[in-house]
TORPAVEX-681206 format. One record per residue: residue number from 0; residue in one letter; x, y negated, z negated of N, C-alpha, C in turn. Coordinates in steps of 0.1 Angstrom, whole numbers. Example, Ala and Ser with C-alpha at 12.3 -4.5 7.8 and 13.67 -1.06 7.14 Angstrom:
# TORPAVEX-681206
- 0, a, 132, 57, -78, 123, 45, -78, 132, 33, -78
- 1, s, 128, 22, -71, 137, 11, -71, 129, 0, -79
# end
This chain:
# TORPAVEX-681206
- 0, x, 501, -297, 614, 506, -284, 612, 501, -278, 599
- 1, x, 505, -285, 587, 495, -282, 578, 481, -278, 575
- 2, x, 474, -284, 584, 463, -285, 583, 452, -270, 593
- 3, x, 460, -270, 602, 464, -257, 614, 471, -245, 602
- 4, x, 479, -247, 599, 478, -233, 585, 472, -234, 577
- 5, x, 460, -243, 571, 454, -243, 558, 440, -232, 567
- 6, x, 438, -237, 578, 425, -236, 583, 432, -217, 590
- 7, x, 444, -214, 592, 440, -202, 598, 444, -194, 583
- 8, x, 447, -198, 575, 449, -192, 562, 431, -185, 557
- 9, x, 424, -196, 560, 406, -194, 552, 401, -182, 562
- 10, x, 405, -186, 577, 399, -174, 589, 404, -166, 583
- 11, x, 419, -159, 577, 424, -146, 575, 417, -144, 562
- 12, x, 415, -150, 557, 409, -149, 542, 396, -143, 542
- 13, x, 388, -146, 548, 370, -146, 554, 372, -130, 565
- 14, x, 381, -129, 573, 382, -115, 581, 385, -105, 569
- 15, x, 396, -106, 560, 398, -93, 546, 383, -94, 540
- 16, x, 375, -101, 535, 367, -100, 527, 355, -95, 541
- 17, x, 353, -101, 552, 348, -92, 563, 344, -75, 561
- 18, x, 358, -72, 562, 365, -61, 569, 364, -51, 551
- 19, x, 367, -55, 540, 369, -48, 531, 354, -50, 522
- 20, x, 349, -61, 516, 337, -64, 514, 338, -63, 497
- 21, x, 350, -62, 488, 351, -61, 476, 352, -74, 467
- 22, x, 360, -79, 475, 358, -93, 469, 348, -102, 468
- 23, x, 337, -106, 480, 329, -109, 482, 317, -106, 476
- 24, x, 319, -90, 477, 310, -84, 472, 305, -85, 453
- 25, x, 315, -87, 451, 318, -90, 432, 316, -105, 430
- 26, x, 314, -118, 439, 312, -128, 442, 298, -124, 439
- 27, x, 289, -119, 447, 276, -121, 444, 269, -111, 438
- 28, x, 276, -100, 434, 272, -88, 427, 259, -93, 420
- 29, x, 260, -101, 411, 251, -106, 398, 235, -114, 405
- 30, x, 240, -122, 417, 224, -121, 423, 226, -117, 435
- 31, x, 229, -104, 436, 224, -92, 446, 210, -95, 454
- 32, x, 201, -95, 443, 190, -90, 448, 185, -100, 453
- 33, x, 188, -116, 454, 185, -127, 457, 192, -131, 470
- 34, x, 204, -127, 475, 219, -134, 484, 212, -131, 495
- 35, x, 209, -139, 505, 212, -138, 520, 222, -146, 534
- 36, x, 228, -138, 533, 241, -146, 544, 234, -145, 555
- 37, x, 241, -161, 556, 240, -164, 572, 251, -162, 582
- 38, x, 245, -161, 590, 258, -159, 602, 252, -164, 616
- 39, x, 257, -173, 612, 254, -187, 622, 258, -188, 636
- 40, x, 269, -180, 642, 277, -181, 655, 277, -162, 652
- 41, x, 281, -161, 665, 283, -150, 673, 291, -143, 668
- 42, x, 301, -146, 665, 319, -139, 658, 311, -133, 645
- 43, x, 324, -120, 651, 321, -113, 647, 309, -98, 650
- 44, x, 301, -103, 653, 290, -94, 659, 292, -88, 669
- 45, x, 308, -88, 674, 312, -75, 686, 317, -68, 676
- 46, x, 316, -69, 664, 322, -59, 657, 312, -47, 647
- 47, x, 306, -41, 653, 292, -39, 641, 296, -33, 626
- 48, x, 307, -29, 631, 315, -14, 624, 314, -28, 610
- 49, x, 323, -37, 611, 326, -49, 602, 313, -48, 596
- 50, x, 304, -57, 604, 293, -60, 598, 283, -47, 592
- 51, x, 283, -38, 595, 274, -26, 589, 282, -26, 575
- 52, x, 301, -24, 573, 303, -23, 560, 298, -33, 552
- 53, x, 302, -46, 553, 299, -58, 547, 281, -54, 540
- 54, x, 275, -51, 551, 266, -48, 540, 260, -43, 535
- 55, x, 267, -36, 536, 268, -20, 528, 273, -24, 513
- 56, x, 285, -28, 518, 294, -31, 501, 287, -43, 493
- 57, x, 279, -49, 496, 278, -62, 494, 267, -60, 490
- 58, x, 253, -54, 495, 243, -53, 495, 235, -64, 497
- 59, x, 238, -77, 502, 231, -89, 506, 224, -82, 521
- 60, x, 212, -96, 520, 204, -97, 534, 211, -102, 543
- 61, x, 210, -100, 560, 216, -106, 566, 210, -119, 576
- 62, x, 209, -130, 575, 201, -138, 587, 212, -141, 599
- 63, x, 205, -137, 610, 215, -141, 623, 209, -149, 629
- 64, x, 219, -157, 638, 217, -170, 645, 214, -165, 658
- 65, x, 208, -162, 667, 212, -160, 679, 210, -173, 691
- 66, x, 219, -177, 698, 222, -191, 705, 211, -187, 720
- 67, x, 217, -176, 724, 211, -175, 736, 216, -159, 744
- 68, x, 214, -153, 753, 218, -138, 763, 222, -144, 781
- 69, x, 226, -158, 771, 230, -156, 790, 241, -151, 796
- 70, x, 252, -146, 788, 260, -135, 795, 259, -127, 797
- 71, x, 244, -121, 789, 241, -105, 792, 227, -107, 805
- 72, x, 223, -116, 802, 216, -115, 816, 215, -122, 828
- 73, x, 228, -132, 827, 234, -138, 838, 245, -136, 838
- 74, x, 250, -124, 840, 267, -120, 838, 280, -130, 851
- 75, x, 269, -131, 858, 276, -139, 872, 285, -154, 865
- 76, x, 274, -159, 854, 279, -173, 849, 289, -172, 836
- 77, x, 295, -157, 835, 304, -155, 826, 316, -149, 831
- 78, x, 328, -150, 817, 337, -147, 824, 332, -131, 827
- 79, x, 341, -119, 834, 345, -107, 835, 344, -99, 824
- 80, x, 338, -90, 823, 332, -82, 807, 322, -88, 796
- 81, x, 324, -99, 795, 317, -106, 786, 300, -106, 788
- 82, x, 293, -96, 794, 283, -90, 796, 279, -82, 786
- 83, x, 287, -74, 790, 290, -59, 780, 291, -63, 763
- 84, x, 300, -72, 764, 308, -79, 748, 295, -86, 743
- 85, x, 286, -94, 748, 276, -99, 746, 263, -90, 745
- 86, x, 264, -75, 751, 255, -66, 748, 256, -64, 734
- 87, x, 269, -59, 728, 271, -51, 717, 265, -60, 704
- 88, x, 270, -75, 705, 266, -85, 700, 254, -85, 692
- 89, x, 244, -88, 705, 230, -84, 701, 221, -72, 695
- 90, x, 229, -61, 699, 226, -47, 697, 229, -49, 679
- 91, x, 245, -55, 676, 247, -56, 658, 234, -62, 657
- 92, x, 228, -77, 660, 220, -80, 657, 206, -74, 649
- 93, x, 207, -69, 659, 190, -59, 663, 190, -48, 651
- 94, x, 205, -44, 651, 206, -26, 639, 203, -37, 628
- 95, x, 212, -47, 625, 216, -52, 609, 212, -68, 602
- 96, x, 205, -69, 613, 199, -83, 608, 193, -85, 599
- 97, x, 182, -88, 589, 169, -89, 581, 166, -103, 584
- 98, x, 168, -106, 593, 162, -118, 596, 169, -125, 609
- 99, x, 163, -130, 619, 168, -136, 635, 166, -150, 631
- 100, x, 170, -158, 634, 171, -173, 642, 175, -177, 656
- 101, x, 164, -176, 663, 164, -186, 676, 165, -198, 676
- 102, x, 168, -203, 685, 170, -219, 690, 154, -223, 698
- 103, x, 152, -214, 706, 139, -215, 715, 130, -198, 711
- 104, x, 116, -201, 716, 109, -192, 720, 114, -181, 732
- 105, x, 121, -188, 741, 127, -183, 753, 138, -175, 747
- 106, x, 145, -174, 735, 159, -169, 735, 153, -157, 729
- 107, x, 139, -160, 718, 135, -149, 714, 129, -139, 719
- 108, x, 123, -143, 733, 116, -134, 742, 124, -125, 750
- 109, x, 135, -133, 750, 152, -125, 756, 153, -112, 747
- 110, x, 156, -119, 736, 159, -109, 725, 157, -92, 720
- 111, x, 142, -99, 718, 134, -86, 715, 134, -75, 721
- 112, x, 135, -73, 735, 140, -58, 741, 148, -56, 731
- 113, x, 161, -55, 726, 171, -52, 719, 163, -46, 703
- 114, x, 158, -56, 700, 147, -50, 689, 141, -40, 688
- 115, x, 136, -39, 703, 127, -28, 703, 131, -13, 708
- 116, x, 146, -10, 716, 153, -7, 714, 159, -1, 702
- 117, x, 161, -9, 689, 168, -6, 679, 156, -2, 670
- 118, x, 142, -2, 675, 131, 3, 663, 130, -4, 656
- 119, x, 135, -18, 652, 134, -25, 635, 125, -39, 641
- 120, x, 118, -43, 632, 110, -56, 634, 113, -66, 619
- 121, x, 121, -71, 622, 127, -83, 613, 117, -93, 620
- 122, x, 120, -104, 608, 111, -117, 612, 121, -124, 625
- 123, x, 118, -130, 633, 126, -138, 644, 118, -152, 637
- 124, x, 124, -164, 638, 123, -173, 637, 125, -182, 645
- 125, x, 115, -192, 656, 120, -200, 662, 127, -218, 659
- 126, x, 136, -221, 654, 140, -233, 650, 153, -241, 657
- 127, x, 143, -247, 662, 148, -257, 675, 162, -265, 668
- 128, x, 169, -269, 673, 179, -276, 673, 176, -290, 670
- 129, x, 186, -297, 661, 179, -309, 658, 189, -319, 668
- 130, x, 183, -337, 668, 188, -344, 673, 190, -353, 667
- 131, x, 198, -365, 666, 197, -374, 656, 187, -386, 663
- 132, x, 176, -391, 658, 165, -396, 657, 167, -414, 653
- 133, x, 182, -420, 659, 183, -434, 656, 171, -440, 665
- 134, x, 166, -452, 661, 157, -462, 664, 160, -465, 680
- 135, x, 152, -461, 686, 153, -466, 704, 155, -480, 707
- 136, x, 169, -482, 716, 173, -500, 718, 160, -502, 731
- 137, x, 159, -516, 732, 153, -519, 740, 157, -513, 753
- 138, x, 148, -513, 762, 151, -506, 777, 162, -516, 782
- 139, x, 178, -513, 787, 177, -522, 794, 176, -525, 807
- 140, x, 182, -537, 811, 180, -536, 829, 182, -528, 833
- 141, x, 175, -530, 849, 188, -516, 855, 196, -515, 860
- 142, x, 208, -511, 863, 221, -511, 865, 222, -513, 877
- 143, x, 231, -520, 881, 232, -524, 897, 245, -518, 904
- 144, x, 252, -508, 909, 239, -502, 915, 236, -490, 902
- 145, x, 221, -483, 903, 222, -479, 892, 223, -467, 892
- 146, x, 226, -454, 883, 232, -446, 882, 227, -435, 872
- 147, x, 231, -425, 873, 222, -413, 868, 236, -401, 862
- 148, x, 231, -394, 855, 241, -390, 840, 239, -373, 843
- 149, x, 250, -366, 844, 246, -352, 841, 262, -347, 832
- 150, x, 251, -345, 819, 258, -340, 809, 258, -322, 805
- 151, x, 274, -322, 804, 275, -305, 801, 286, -302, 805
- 152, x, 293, -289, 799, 306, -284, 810, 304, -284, 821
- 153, x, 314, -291, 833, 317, -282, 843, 318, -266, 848
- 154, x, 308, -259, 850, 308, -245, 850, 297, -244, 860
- 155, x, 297, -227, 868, 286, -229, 879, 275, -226, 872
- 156, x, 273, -223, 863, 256, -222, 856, 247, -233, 857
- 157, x, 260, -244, 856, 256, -262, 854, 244, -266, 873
- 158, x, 254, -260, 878, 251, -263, 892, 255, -276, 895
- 159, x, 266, -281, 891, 271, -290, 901, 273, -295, 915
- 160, x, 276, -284, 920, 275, -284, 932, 261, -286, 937
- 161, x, 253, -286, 935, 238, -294, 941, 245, -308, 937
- 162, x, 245, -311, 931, 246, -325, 928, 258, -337, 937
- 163, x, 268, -326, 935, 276, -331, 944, 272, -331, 964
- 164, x, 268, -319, 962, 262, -319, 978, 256, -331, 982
- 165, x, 245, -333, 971, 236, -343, 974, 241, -356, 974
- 166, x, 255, -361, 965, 255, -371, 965, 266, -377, 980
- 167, x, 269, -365, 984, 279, -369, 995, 266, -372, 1006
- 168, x, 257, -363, 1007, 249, -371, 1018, 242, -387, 1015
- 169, x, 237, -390, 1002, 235, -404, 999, 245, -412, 1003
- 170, x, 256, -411, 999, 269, -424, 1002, 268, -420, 1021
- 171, x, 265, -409, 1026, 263, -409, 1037, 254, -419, 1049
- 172, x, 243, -418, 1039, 231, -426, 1043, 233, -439, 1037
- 173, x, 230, -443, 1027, 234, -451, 1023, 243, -462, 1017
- 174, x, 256, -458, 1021, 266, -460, 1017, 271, -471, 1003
- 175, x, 277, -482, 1003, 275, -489, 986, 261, -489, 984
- 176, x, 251, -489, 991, 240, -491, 977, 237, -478, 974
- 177, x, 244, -466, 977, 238, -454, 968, 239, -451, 955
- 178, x, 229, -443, 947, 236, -447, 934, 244, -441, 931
- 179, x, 252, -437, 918, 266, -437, 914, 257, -425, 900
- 180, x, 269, -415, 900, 268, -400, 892, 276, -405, 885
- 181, x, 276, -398, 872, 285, -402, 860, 285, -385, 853
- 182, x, 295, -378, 855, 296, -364, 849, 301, -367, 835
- 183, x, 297, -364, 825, 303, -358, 820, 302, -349, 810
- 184, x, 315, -343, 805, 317, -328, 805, 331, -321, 806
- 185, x, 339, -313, 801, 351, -311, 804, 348, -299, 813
- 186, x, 359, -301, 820, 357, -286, 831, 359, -276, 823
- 187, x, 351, -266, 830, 354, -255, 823, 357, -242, 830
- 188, x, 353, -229, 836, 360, -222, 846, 351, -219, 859
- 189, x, 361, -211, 864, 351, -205, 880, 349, -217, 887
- 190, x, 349, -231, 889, 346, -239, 890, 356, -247, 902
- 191, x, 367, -237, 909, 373, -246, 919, 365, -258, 932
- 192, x, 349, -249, 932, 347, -255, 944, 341, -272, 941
- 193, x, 337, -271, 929, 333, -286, 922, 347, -293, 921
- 194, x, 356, -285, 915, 374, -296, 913, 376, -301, 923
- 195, x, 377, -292, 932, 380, -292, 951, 373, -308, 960
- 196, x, 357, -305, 955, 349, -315, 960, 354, -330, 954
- 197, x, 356, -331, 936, 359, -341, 928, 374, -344, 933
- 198, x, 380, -343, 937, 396, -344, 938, 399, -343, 950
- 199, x, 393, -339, 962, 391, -343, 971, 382, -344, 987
- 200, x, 375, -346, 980, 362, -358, 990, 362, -369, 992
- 201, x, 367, -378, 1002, 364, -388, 1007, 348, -395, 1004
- 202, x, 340, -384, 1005, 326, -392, 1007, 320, -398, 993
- 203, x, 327, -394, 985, 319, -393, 966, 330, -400, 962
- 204, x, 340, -400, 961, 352, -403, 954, 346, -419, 949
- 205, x, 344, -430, 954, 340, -440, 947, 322, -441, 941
- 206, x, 316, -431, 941, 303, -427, 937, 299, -420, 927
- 207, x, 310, -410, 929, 309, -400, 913, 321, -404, 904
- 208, x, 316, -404, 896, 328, -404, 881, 330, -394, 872
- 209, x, 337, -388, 863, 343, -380, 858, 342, -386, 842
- 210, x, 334, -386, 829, 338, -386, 820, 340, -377, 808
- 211, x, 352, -374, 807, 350, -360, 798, 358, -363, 784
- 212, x, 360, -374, 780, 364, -376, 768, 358, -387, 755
- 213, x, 347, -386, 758, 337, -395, 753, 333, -393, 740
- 214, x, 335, -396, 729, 326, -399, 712, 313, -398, 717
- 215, x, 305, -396, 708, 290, -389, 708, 283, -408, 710
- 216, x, 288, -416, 703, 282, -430, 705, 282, -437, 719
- 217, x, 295, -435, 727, 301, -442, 740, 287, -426, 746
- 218, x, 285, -414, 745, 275, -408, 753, 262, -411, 753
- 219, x, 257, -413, 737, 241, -426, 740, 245, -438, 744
- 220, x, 256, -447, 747, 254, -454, 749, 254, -459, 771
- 221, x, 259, -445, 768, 259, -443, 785, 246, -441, 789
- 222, x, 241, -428, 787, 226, -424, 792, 218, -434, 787
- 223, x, 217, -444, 781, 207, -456, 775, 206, -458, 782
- 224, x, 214, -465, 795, 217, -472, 812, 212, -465, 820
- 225, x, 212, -452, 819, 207, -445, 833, 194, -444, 834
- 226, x, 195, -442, 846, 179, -442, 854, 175, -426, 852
- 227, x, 182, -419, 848, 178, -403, 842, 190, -393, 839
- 228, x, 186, -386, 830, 195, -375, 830, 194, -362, 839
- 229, x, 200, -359, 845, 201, -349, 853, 209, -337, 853
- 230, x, 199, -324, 851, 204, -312, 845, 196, -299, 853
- 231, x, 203, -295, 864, 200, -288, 873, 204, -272, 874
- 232, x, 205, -269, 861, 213, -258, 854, 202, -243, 864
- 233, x, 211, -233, 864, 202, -221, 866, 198, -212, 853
- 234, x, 207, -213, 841, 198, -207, 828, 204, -221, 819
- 235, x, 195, -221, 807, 195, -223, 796, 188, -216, 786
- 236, x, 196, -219, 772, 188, -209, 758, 180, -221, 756
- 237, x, 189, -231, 749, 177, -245, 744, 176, -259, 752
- 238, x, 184, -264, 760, 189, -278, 765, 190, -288, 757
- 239, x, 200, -289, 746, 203, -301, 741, 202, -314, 747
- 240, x, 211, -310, 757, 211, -327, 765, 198, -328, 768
- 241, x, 184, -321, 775, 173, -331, 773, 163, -336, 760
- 242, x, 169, -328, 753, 165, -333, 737, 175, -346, 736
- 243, x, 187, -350, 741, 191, -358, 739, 189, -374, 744
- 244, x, 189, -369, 756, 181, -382, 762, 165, -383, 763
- 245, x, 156, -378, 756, 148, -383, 760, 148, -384, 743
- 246, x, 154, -388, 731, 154, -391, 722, 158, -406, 724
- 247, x, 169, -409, 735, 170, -419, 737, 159, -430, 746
- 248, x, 152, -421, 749, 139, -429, 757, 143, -430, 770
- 249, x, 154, -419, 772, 161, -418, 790, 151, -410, 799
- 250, x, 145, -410, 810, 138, -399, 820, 146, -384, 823
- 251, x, 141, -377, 823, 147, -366, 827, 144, -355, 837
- 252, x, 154, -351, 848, 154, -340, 861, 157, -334, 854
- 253, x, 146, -321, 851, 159, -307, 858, 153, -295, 856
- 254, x, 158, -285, 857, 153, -275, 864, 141, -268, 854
- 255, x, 135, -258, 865, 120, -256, 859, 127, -239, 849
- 256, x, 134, -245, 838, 133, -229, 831, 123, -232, 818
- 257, x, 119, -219, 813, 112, -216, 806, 119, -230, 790
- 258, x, 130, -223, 785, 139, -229, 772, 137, -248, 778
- 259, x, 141, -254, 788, 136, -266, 795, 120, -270, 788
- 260, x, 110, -264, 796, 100, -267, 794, 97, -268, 781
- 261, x, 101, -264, 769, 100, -258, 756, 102, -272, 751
- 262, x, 115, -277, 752, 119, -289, 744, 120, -303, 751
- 263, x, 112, -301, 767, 103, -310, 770, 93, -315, 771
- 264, x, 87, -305, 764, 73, -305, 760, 59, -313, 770
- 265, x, 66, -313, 782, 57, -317, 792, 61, -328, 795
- 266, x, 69, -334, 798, 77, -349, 794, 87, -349, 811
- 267, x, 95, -346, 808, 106, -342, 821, 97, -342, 827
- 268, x, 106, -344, 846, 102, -334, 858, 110, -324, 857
- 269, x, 103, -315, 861, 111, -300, 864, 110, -296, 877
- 270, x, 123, -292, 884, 126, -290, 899, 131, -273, 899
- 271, x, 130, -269, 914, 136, -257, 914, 152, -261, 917
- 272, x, 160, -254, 909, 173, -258, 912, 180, -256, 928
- 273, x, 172, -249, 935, 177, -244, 948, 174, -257, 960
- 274, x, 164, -262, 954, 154, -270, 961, 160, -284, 962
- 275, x, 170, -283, 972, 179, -297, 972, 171, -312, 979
- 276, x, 160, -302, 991, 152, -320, 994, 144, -325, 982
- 277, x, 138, -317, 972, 129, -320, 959, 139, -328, 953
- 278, x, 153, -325, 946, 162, -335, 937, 164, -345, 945
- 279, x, 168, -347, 961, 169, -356, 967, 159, -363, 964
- 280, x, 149, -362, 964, 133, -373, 969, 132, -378, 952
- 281, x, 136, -371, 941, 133, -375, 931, 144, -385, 928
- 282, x, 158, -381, 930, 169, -392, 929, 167, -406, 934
- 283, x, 161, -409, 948, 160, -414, 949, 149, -423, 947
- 284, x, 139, -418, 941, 126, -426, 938, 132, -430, 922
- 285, x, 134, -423, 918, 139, -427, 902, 152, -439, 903
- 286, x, 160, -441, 915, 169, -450, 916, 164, -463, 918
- 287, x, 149, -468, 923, 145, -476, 923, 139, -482, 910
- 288, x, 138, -502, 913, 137, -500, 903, 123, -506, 893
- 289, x, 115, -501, 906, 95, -501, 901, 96, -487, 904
- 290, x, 100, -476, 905, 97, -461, 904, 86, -460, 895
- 291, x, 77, -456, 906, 66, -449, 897, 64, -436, 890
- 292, x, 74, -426, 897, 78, -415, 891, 81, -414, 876
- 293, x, 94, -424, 876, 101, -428, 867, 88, -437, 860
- 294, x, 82, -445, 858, 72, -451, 851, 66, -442, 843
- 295, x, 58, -434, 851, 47, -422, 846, 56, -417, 831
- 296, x, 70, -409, 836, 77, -400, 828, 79, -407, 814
- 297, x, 82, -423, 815, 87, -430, 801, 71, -435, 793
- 298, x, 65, -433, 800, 44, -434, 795, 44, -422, 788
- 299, x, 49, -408, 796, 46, -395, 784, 54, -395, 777
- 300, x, 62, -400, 778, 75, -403, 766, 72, -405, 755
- 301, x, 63, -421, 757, 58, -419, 743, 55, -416, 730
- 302, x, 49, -401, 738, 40, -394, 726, 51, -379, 722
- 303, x, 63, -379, 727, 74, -370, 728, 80, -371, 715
- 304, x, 81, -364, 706, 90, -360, 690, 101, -351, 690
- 305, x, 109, -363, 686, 123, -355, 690, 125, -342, 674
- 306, x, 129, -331, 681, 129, -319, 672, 140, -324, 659
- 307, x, 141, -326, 648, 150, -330, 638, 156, -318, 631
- 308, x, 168, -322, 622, 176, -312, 619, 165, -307, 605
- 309, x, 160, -319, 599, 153, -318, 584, 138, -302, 591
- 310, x, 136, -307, 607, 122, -296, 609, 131, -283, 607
- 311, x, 145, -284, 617, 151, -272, 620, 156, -260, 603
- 312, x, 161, -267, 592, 160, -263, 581, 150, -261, 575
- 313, x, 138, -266, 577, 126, -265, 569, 121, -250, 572
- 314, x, 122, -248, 585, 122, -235, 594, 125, -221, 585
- 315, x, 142, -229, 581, 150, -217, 581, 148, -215, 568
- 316, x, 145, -227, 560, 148, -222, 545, 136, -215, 540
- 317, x, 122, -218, 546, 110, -205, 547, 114, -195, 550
- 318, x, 123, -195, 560, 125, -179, 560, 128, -170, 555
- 319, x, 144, -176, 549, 146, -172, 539, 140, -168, 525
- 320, x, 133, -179, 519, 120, -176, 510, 112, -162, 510
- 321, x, 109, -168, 522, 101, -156, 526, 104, -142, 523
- 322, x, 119, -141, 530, 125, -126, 527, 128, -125, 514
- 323, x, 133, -135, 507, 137, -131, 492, 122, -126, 494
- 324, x, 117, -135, 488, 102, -133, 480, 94, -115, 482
- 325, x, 99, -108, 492, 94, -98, 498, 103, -87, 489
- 326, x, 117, -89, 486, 123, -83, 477, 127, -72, 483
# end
């Protein structure tokens, strides 16, 4: 409880200096000409009115993070308004930024309408997301029966429901020796007809598993085992999870988007997400366990560099330079 008041004590504290900008502002009065705040996450940026005073009174530069526009241009995979809320977002962006940060090339190509729109050409920056880059365990065997990993919330952007489709016809066909899904991910909304299928289907119920409360170690140490990760999403800004497993030296499905290809750098297969005999034919060749599919993919692996947090700052802290330096 303490700890729950200490922390909404600093938010009320950070929204007055927001909203008023005097305090803050006298905080860095003295290197004015030097200060560039960051603003890392979204909050806030439905509010422009905020952010236009702030730097107004303050007179600092502003660097913004931008994650991704998939509410504004996949409104279907959001909640109800949050289109709109995510327009205005980007629009503060665009008026008050002096500097963008992307995650991908793709988020920045998103972006820019809004820029161009608002008339201003600030630097955009692309700086990938980092991963943590421990020493790859040996491969091990493969799991009997073996089994394939799709990490993320539960939500229909994810496309679950392919997955699920597909695996009720495997246990169909092939009954115990099919292989075995491992979700996980906490549910998240819109999502009855995936709960419906997981809670109750007869045909998957001993096939798919549910893990949604996992430490980051118990999740590499899961996907280490699988025969691939599989991520059959209809948008993404950057895909963590395949930067994640193939840091692990895991194979990876999934779908052919632009932000995908970016941080697989030719590595993955990429499928159309619609295209349910293509994930079938690959599931099942990847379940075996001389897959040559699967062979080829851990050969380009290889020569695959997982994006690190040390490149992702090196990125940012040029940029910043940069803008000081311009004055």
């Amino acid at each position: 409880a303490m700890a729950r008041a200490a922390a909404l004590g600093r938010r009320l504290r950070l929204e007055r200096l927001l909203r008023g900008g005097f305090g803050l502002g006298a905080a860095v009065a003295p290197q004015r000409a030097n200060a560039v705040y960051l603003l890392m996450s979204h909050h806030h940026l439905d509010r422009p009115e905020i952010v236009g005073r702030f730097k107004r009174r303050t007179g600092v530069r502003i660097g913004c993070m931008v994650h991704d526009l998939i509410p504004y241009e996949f409104p279907e995979y959001a909640r109800p308004g949050h289109d709109a809320r995510h327009a205005v977002r980007m629009a503060t962006v665009a008026r008050f930024a002096d500097l963008v940060i992307v995650n991908s090339a793709a988020t920045g190509d998103a972006f820019r309408p809004f820029l161009q729109r608002a008339g201003r050409a600030p630097p955009v920056l692309v700086a990938p997301l980092g991963v943590e880059t421990a020493a790859r365990a040996p491969v091990p065997p493969p799991a009997s029966p073996p089994y394939f990993v799709c990490l993320g919330t539960i939500e229909p952007r994810k496309n679950h429901l392919l997955l699920l489709n597909l695996w009720r016809q495997l246990v169909a066909e092939h009954g115990a020796a099919a292989p075995r899904l491992v979700l996980v991910g906490q549910r998240g909304w819109e999502n009855e007809n995936v709960v419906d299928m997981l809670e109750r289907s007869p045909g998957i119920r001993d096939h798919v598993e549910e893990r949604n409360n996992l430490s980051d170690p118990a999740v590499a140490r899961l996907l280490s085992g699988a025969r691939a990760l599989l991520l059959p999403s209809f948008a993404e800004g950057y895909g963590l999870p395949v930067a994640e497993a193939l840091a692990l030296g895991v194979p990876v499905l999934c779908s052919d988007l632009p932000a995908l290809r970016e941080v697989a750098d030719g590595v993955a297969e990429f499928l159309d997400p619609l295209d349910g005999a293509a994930w079938r034919a690959a599931i099942l060749d990847y379940a075996q366990p001389q897959s040559s599919r699967r062979a080829a993919q851990s050969a380009r692996l290889l020569a695959w560099r997982a994006p690190t947090w040390a490149d992702h700052f090196a990125i940012v802290d040029a940029g910043i330079r940069e803008l000081v330096g311009r004055g």
